[in-house]
N, C-alpha and C positions, 0 to 999 in steps of 0.2 A: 504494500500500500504506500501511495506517495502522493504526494499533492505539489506541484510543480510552478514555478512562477517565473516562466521566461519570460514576461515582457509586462506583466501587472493580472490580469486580471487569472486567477487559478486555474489549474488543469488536472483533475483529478486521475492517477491512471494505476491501474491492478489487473489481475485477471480473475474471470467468473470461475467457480467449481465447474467441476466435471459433471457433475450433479444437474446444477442448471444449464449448463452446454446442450448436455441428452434433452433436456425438458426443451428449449429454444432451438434444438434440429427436428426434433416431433411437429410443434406448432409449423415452423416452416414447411416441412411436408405436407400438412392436412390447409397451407396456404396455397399451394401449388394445384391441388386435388381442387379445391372449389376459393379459386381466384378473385378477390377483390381489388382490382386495380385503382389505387389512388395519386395516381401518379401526378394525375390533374391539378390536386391540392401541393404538389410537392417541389421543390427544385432540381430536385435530380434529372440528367438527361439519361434514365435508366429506363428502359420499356417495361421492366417488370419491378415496379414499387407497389407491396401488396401488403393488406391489412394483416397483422400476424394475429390469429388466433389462439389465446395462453386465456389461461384462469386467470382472474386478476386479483384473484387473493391469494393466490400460490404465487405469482407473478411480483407483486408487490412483497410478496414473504422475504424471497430472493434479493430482490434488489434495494432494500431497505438497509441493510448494514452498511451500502457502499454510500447511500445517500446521507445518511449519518455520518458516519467519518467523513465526508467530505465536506458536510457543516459544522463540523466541531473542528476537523484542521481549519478551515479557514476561518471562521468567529477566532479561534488562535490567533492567528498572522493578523486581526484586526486587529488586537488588544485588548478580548477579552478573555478573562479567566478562562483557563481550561475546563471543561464545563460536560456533563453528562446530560444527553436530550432525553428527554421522557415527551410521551405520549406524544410523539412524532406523525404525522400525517399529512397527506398530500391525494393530489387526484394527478391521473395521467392524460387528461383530455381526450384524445381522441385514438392516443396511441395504444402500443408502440406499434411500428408498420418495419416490414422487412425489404430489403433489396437486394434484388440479384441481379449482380453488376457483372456485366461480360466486355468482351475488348471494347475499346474505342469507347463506352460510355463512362460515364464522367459526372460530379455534381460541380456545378459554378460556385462562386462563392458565394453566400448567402448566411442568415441568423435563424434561428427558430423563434418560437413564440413560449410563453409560462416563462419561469425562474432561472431552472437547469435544463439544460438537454445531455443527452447518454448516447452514445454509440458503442455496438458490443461488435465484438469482430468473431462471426458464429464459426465461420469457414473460411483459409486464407491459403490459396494455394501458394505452398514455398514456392514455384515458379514466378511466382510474380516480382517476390523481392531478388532475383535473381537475373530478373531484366538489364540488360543494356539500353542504355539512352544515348543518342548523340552528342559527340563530346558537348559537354556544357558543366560550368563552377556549380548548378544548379539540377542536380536532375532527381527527377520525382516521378518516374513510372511509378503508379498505384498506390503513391504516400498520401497521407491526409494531410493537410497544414491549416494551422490554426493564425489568424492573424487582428494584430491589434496594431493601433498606430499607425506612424508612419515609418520606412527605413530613415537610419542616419549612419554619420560614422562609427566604425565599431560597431552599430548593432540592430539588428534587423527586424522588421515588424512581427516576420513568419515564424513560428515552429514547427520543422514538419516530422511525422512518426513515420514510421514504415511500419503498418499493419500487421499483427502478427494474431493466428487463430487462439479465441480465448482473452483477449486484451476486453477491458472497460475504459472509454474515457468519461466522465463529467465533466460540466463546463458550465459557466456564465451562458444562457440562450440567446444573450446578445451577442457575445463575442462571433466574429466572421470567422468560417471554414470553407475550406473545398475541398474535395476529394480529383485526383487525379488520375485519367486514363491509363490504363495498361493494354498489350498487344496480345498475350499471350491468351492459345484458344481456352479460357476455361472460364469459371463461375466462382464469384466471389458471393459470398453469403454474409451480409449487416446488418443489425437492426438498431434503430435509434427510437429515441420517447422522451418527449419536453415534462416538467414536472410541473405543476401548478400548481398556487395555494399551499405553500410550505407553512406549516405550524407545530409548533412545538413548546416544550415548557424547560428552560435551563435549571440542571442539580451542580453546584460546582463541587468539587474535584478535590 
């Protein structure tokens, strides 16, 4: 678990159990079998942006410790006491929706909407990070980059990850992302979900 600050605003980044993996390849399958394309609503240049079907109280079970620790590191890094949340709760909107990303497709850069936004990396084929780029100081076959500001000298707006299967990020839903194309013929598997309506009660520590 880490919570990362290249350029101000936090980046929460871990990996999900193996546990919830199986559970988030299940729902992706039974997405694929009876397809809700919401691509319409979305920014992705991905043809298959589809509503994932999870319980949403198994769903929420899961993804609750991550969102936790990532409100207590950061109320941290603000200056306040180290602090234990009780009776924590939140809604997911409308999410979370899955994408299956294949060559050439691509998310521009854009924000989500609620508090926090998640991207979980369900399936990452090693070929991807294995890519060659045309020489360039900058290359990003299939990387996500996170961006705030503007560049300057010495230091530059973008953080970018190189995807790997099993990764969670957390973020600010304002902070701008994009997701960058890859060549290689296969299927990238993601799911993302905005949080909304964070509440909680501080126990300190």
């Amino acid at each position: 678990m880490v919570v990362k600050y290249p350029f101000g605003p936090p980046i929460y980044e871990d990996e999900i159990t193996d546990e919830f993996r199986q559970i988030l390849l299940s729902a992706c399958s039974q997405s694929k079998k009876n397809p809700s394309n919401i691509g319409g609503e979305l920014a992705g240049n991905i043809e298959d942006q589809l509503e994932l079907p999870v319980d949403p109280r198994q769903f929420i079970e899961h993804i609750n410790p991550y969102i936790e620790y990532y409100l207590q590191e950061t109320l941290a890094m603000d200056g306040v006491t180290k602090t234990h949340l009780k009776k924590l709760c939140f809604n997911l909107g409308g999410g979370p929706w899955v994408n299956f990303q294949r060559k050439h497709e691509f998310n521009p850069v854009h924000i989500h909407s609620g508090e926090l936004s998640c991207v979980i990396m369900i399936d990452v084929p090693e070929v991807i990070a294995e890519e060659k780029s045309p020489k360039s100081n900058m290359p990003c076959p299939g990387k996500l980059e996170f961006i705030h500001g503007t560049d300057g000298y010495n230091y530059q707006a973008g953080y970018k990850v190189k995807p790997k299967t099993g990764q969670i990020y957390l973020f600010p839903a304002t902070l701008r992302h994009t997701v960058y194309p890859f060549t290689s013929d296969v299927e990238r598997i993601t799911m993302s979900f905005n949080v909304y309506d964070i509440q909680y009660e501080e126990e300190l520590l």
